[in-house]
C-alpha angles and dihedrals in degrees: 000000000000121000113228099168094110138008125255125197098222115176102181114196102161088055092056089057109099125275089274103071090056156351123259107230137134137234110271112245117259123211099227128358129189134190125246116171130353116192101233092198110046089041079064099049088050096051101244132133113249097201095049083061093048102058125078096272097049091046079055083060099042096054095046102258100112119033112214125242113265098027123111109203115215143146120238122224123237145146133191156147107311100185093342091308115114115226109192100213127037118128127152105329103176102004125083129186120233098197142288122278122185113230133233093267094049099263120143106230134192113226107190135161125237119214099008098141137279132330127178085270107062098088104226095318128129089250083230139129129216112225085240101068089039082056092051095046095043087053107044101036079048089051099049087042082064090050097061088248118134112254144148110258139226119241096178154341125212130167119235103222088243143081138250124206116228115145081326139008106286136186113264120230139165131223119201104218121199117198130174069235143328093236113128135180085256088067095065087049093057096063090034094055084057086038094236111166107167089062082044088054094046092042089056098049088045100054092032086056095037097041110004112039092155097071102057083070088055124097091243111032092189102039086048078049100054097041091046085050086058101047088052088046088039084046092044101044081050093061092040090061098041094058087037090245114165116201093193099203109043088169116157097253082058096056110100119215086214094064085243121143092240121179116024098206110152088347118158151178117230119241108183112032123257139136097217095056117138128167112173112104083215102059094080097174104030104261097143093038112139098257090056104055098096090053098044084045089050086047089047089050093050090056088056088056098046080059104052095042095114097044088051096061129343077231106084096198089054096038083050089047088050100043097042087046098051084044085053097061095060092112092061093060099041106032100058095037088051096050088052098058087049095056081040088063089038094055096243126147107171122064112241131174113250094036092113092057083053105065088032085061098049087048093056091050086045086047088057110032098046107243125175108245102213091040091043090063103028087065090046082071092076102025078066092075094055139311089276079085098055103087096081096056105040086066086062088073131078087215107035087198102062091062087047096059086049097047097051085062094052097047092047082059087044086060100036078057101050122195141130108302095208093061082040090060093041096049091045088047087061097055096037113070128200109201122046132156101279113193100238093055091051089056103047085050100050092045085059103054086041094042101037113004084245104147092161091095085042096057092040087057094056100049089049090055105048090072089042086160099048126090105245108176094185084064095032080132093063089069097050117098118240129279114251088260095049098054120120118213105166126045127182142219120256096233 
């Protein structure tokens, strides 16, 4: 059924790229779809009308019934590193893009739905989505939009009317996901593993037109592609470690060109501090732990350039020199820029040597002493200003002292700073959220709209969440850890 209630200025480039790159297929019809939450805000950037979503015609759309006029659905193809193993055919399995709009600020922008039905690619599966998993993705890429962080977005979520068997019957639902694009390094995989150079070639000039237009003036457009695709991924794993956030499957085919988080499967924030942390029931040995994030994202990097090679040099000893020499230079792009945001947190301005020791330290006495990340920091924020501030910190710890030895050795480089401590505290405020989307809150909230149809705590989540670095005392809750029976230890992906 095609929508023709209001107009949408689709522009679909991805479409326009040969049979290849995707599948043609449309959403499958739902019975009876209801809206559950639009994003007023992001319906405006995009130019679209809220109200006209809102009504009976545009929740059609949003749930996959009615396809609007001017889009043209399809599912892209791509493969990738699952755990390290390379499967050479994945694709969209149960997502399909609608079309492309350009915003309001002249950004070209995906709008896709997620678990609207099968494609060729689903393997078998149902292509749709349980309203559990679309809870988790609205609230937590909501969340890290909040944060600053680059993310894909949710447009909207909407339930099917009909149910969808897992482990048990559960109730459908639908997420409209908005993207700067849906390519992934996986995508490139997918035309290198058939050795298919002439779709390589037309992926790279796409991505490098539609994200990366610097780099056709280079030398070397691919090579000034790949490198400018590192610096985004280094930029993005950075902001992920500095707010505790945890992907959970960082495979290849989840791993956006465009340097945005995509696809918020087991994902997780840390509440105590460690390393080692890992949530996803599927991540047996550890690979995605947070730790690890920088490295998996450098891996990830090497097989894109495996990939581009020959479109690097015709000479496979100088496309591999290149290649290897710009990879190598991950660390540059990741290690300053991470050490920033940690004197950032700390509420440092000026770069001195040792500052570095400083924060690894704190994290080994928060390792140990069980600290919640978010709330060790948060509370920094006012300790800063003097010692007067300490006491709710040190609680934070399952040994006070070993804070306070840490702390006597920051504020002596506080002091050794200088500054005014009120624009300190501000500046660190800014950097140090309180609220983030603790496990144990996102589950509450998505077993009461299963469980009850109860989305008030679903929508109050969200609101909290989109000031994460304001002081909000009605929702002081929201901030707290969890109580040892409320903890949540395991999360699990939404296919």
């Amino acid at each position: 059924m095609t929508a023709s209630g209001m107009q949408i200025a689709f522009d679909n480039s991805y479409a326009r790229l040969p049979g290849a790159f995707h599948a043609r297929v449309a959403p499958t019809p739902v019975a009876t779809p209801r809206l559950v939450k639009l994003n007023l805000g992001l319906a405006r950037e995009l130019g679209l009308d809220p109200d006209w979503l809102a009504s009976p015609e545009g929740v059609e759309m949003l749930a996959g019934k009615r396809v609007p006029e001017g889009a043209e659905p399809i599912a892209a193809a791509y493969a990738g590193h699952q755990f390290g193993v390379f499967v050479p055919q994945l694709g969209d399995g149960r997502a399909i893009l609608l079309g492309e709009v350009v915003d309001r600020a002249g950004r070209r922008r995906d709008i896709q739905l997620k678990g609207s039905g099968p494609t060729p690619f689903s393997r078998r599966g149902d292509g749709r989505a349980a309203l559990g998993p679309v809870l988790r993705e609205y609230i937590v890429s909501e969340a890290m939009a909040a944060l600053g962080i680059p993310t894909t977005r949710a447009l909207a979520a909407a339930t099917t009317g009909e149910w969808v068997r897992r482990e048990t019957a559960l109730p459908g639902a639908v997420l409209t996901r908005v993207a700067a694009s849906h390519i992934r390094v996986g995508t490139f995989q997918f035309f290198a593993a058939r050795g298919d150079t002439d779709s390589l070639r037309r992926l790279a000039d796409h991505v490098i037109e539609r994200h990366y237009p610097e780099a056709a003036a280079a030398e070397r457009p691919v090579l000034a592609l790949f490198e400018a695709v590192m610096a985004r991924q280094a930029a993005l794993v950075v902001r992920w470690m500095l707010v505790g956030f945890i992907h959970g499957v960082m495979n290849t085919d989840n791993m956006s060109i465009a340097g945005e988080t995509i696809d918020y499967g087991p994902c997780a924030f840390m509440d105590a501090y460690d390393p080692a942390t890992v949530f996803s029931s599927i991540d047996e040995r550890g690979r995605y732990a947070y730790a690890n994030q920088p490295g998996i994202a450098q891996w990830n990097l090497a097989r894109l350039a495996e990939c581009l090679l020959p479109l690097i040099d015709e000479n496979q000893d100088t496309a591999v020199a290149l290649a290897e020499a710009a990879l190598g230079r991950f660390g540059e792009a990741f290690n300053p820029a991470y050490l920033a945001g940690l004197r950032a947190k700390l509420g440092l301005t000026t770069e001195v040597e040792g500052d570095l020791a400083l924060a690894r330290d704190l994290f080994e006495r928060m390792t140990a002493g069980k600290a919640d990340f978010t709330l060790t920091f948060r509370r920094l924020c006012d300790a800063a200003a003097g010692p007067d501030g300490d006491g709710p910190v040190r609680v934070l710890f399952a040994d006070p002292a070993a804070y306070d030895a840490w702390a006597q050795r920051w504020r002596a480089r506080l002091a050794a700073e200088g500054g005014d401590a009120a624009a300190r505290r501000s500046a660190m405020r800014a950097v140090n959220p309180a609220f983030i989307p603790r496990n144990h809150r996102v589950e509450a909230v998505i077993e009461a709209a299963v469980e009850r149809a109860d989305f008030g705590p679903f929508e109050e989540l969200v609101q909290v969440l989109s000031a994460p670095c304001e002081d909000q005392p009605a929702f002081a809750a929201y901030a707290e850890p969890p109580a040892p029976d409320e903890r949540v230890y395991r999360t699990f992906c939404g296919t």
